[in-house]
Every structure is written in C-alpha cells, then in structure tokens.
N, C-alpha and C positions, 0 to 999 in steps of 0.2 A: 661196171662195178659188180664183184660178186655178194652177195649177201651172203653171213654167213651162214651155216648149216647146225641149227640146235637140237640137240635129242631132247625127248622127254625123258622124263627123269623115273616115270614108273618101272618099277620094279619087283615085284608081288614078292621076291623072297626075303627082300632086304627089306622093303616094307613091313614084313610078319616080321621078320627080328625088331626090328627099331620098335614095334609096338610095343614085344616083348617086351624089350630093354626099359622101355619107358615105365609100361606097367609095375614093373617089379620094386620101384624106385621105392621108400619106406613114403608113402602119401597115398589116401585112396585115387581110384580110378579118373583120372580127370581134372581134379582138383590145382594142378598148374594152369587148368584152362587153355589159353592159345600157345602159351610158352610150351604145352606138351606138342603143337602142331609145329611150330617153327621149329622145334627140333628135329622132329621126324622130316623137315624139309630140308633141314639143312645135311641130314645123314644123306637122304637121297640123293642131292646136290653132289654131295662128297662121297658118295659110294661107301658110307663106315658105317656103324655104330659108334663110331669115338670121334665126332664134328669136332673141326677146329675153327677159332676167328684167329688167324693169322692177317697181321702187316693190313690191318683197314685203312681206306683212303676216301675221302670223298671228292669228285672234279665237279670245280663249278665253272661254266661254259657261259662266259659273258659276250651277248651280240645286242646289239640293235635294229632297229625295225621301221620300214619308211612308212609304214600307218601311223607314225604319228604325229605327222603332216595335216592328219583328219582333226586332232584336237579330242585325243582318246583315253588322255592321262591328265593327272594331276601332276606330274612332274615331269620338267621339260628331259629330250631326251640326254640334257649333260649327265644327269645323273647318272645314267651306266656308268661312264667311264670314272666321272666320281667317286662310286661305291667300289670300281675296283682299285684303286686308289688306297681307298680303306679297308680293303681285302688284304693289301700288300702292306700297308703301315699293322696289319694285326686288328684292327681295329671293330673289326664288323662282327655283329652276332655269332657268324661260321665259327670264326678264328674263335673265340670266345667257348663255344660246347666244343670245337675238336677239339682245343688244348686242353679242354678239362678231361675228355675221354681218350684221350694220346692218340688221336688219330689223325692221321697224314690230311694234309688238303693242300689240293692242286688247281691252283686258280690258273682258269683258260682265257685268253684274249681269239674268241672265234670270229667276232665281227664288230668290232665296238668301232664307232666312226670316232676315234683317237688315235692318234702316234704317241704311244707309249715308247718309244725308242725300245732298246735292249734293258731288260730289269731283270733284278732279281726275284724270284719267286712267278716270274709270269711267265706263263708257256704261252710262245706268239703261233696261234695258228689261223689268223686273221684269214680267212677267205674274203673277205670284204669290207668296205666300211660301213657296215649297214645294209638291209635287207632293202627291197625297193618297197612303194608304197600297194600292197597289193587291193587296193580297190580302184589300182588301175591298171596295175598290172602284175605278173607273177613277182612274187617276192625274191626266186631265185630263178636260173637259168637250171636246167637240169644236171649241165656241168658244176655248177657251183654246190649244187643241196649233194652230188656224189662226192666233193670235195671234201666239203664240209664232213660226212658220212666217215670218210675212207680216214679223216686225221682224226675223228672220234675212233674206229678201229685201232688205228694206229698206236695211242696215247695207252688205252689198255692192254696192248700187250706190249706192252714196255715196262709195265706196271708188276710189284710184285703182290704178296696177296692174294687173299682168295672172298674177300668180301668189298665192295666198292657203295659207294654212296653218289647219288646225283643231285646236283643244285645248279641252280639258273642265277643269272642277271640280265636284266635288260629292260628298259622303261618301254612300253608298248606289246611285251608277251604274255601278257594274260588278253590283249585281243586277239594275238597270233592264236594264242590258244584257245581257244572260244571258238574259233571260228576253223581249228583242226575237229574240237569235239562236236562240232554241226556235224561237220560232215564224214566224221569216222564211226559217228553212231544213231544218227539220224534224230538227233534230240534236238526240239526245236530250239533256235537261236535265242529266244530271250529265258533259256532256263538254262542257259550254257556261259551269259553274260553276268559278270560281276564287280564289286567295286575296285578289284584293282589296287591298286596305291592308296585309294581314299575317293573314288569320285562321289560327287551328290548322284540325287535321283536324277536330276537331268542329265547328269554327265554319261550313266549309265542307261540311260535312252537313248541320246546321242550313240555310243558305241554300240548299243543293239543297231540301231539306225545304220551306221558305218558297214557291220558286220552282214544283214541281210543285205545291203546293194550289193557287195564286194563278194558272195557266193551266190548269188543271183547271176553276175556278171562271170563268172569263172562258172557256170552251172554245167560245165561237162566235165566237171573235174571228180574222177570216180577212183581210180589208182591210184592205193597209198602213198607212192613216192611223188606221185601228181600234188596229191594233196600236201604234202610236206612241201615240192617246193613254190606251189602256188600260194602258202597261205603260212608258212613256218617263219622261223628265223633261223640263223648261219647256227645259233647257239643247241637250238631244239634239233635241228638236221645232227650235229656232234651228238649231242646226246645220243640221238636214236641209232648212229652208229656204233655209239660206246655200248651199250647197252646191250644191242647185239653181240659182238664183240666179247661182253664178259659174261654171256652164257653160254654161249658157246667155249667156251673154256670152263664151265663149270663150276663159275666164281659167283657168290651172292651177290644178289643185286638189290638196295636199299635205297627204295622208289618214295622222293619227300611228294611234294604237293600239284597244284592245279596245273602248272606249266611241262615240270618234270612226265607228269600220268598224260600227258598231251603226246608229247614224243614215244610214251611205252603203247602208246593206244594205236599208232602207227606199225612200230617196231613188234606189235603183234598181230597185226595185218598181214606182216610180211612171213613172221615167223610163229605162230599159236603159239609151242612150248615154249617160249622165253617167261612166260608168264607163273611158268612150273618153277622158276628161279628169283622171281622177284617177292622181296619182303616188304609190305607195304607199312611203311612209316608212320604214318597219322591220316585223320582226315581233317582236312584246308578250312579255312571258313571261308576259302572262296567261293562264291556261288558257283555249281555246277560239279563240285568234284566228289560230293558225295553219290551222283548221279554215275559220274567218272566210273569211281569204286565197287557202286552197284554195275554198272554192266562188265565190268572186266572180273564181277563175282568177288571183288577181293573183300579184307579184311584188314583192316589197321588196327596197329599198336596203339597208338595211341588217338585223343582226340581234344586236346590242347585250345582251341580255338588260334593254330596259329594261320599265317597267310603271306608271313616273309619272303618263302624263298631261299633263296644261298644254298641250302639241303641245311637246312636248323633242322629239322624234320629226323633228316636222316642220322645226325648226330645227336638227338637224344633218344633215340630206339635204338641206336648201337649198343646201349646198356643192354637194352632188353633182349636183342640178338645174343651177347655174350652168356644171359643169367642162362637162355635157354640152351645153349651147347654147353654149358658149366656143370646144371642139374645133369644131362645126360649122362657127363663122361665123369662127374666127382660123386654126386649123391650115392649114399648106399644102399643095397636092395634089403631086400627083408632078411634073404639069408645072411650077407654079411653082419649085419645091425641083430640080427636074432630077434626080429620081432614080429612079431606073429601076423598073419596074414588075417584078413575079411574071412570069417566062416563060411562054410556051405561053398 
C-alpha cells in the first residue's frame, strides 16, 4: 500500500499576503479571533487569497468491533447496524445538521456484521463483518486494515469538493479508540478511557480493565499501521485512509470527536503535515480528547458538550468554516469602506 505523499502548506509569501488581506478587513487587528486563523488556513490550503467552500460532504464510516465480547458498552453491538438504518431513513442527528447546512453525507458500510443487501444511499465497502476481539488477538490482518485504508483513499477521490468532514458509527469504538490514544501518545490508559454510550463507573473500570490487558498483551506493537490494525476498527482504518487521501489533494479536512481524532492521530504518525489541513471541529466530552487536542496542539471551534459521533461536530462548524472564508473574500477593507484606520 502506498501512503500518500502530503506537502506542508507553509508558505511565507502567501502567508504575508493573507495577513495582509486579513488585516485590512474594516475590524481591529484580531478581533475575528480564530475565524481570522481558519482563514488564513484555509488560503494556504488553497493556495489564494479568495478561499472557497465548494460541494462540502461529510463520510461516516460505520464498523463493528469484536471487543465487545468483553462487555464494554452499554449497548449491544445491533445497534451499529441499527443506527445506519436511520442514517438511510434520514433520520439520525447527521441527516438532521447536514440538511440544515446543504451539505452532502455519505454514509459508508466498512464493517457492520449486517447484510444490508444493495441500498440506496449506502456505499458497500464492508471489508469485514466485524473487527476481531483484539484482547486476544489483532483486530485486523495487515491485509485487511490496507483494505480498509486503500477503499477510504478510494471514496475521496471520487469525491468532488474541496472540503470533507468525518464521522464514525460503531458500538465498541470509543474502546478501539482508547486504547489507539494509549498507545499513539503514551497517556496512560485510565485518562484515555470514558463513558462511551452511557457506561456507569464500573462499566468504565471494567473497560480501563479490558484495555490495559489487551495492550499489555499486544506490547510490541510500536508502528502506526501496527497499532491501527492491532487495536482499530475496519471504520477508523477507512477514515485514516480518507483523511490521508483528502490532504493530499489539498481539500479541508473537518476533524469531529474522540473516535474520528483516534484515526488523525495515527494518520499523522505516518504523515506530520496532514495536520497543516485539518479544521478541528469541537472538543468531545469524551474523556480523553481534550488531552487528544492538547498533544496534536489543536484548537476547536467549538465546545458544545457533545459526544455523539456521526461528525454532528463536523456539521455544525461548517457554518463557522464558511463565515471564515466569506469575511476574507466579501468583507471590505478600509479603503474600500473609506474608513479610517487605527492611528500611529
């Protein structure tokens, strides 16, 4: 499998313009706050001074996970294939913010252990029914987690658009990902473990419990692609290929919560710049993704107290993506507006 090949996005001259540009806007110096940083990222992105959000889309990449065999969730694992169910009747929180924000969503079948037959609206790219149970053994075959990888690749460049959004389903991936942020960033496991779906306090000991055997038992697993397919899902392996995939093409990438930031934390293992391209969404109230956020330096849009999933995340900061390339390329400067600049 090749990985793709991301530039950074630095730029020192086009950077000095987009300051410019920014500065000049009729507002003192700063006073958009981060909307003046998204901008200037998304120019760099696009190589302009005149950022567009063109044809947005966000893919949610539904799998399942044989950790939850362990007794790791509050709900059993039908519910994946349930919730995409009501993915495709419209029904689900996604459907609900993209249609409000006109934004495309592409709901993925990567590994749900269901035969959904041929449907409308569902893209089959099932590598499996189901990840294996990895506190005994790898979750994927190496064949499988490149699979997985290569049809996430695949899915965005087929895509058109220059801004993409990522959301998960899958009952059991906030342990997958718990137990990728152990060991992508060396935070200990019980500040990486959280409620999940709803568990009690014990339920959440229990899955810290699960999660220190099952990286104890895998304890030579140091390579990022190792770690994804030892410890990921078929859903998070897609992601992390998508992801790749659409920075490398130089398309925005709007990074929602705990699961999603699980796969970018890998996917910048393999590739550092990808991260010069992603717009962080909100912060989870999942336990451990503010930790997430602080090591990979980011900054969220927002912070909502959400912890759904789907990319909800991502479709309600798509507003905020848009205000920030709108002020750039509509607002007027001082000389237009004739109004008079800060003294001195």
């Amino acid at each position: 499998m090749i990985i793709p090949s991301i530039e950074p996005t630095q730029d020192s001259a086009l950077s000095a313009a987009l300051d410019a540009a920014i500065n000049n806007k009729t507002k003192p110096p700063g006073s958009l706050g981060i909307l003046e940083d998204v901008a200037k990222q998304v120019g760099l992105i696009q190589k302009t001074t005149q950022p567009r959000v063109t044809q947005p889309s966000i893919l949610v990449f539904a799998g399942d996970h044989g950790i939850v065999a362990e007794n790791i969730s509050a709900y059993p694992q039908s519910v994946t294939w349930q919730m995409v169910e009501n993915f495709l009747a419209q029904g689900a929180a996604i459907n609900v913010f993209a249609r409000q924000h006109k934004c495309a969503l592409h709901v993925i079948d990567a590994g749900v252990n269901h035969d959904f037959g041929t449907r409308p609206g569902l893209i089959d790219r099932k590598v499996g029914s189901g990840t294996r149970n990895f506190a005994q053994k790898p979750a994927m075959t190496a064949g499988e987690c490149a699979a997985a990888m290569q049809h996430g690749m695949a899915l965005v460049a087929s895509l058109d658009g220059n801004v993409i959004g990522f959301g998960e389903m899958g009952i059991g991936n906030t342990t997958a990902a718990a137990a990728i942020m152990h060991k992508a960033t060396g935070i200990p496991v019980a500040d990486c473990v959280g409620a999940g779906t709803g568990l009690s306090v014990d339920g959440i000991r229990r899955k810290q419990g699960v999660i220190e055997q099952a990286v104890a038992h895998h304890a030579t697993v140091i390579a990022p692609l190792d770690i994804l397919s030892t410890f990921g899902g078929f859903e998070i392996a897609m992601m992390a290929g998508a992801m790749l995939k659409a920075a490398e093409q130089r398309m925005v990438l709007l990074i929602d919560g705990f699961i999603v930031t699980s796969a970018l934390l890998l996917a910048s293992r393999l590739q550092p710049a990808i991260l010069d391209y992603c717009v962080f969404s909100h912060c989870s109230d999942e336990n451990g993704h503010r930790q997430m956020l602080n090591f990979l330096d980011a900054r969220p849009l927002l912070q909502l107290g959400l912890r759904l999933g789907e990319g909800t995340g991502c479709a309600l900061a798509l507003p905020l993506l848009q205000a920030a390339v709108n002020f750039l390329c509509e607002m007027a400067t001082f000389e237009s507006a004739q109004v008079s600049e800060k003294a001195g």
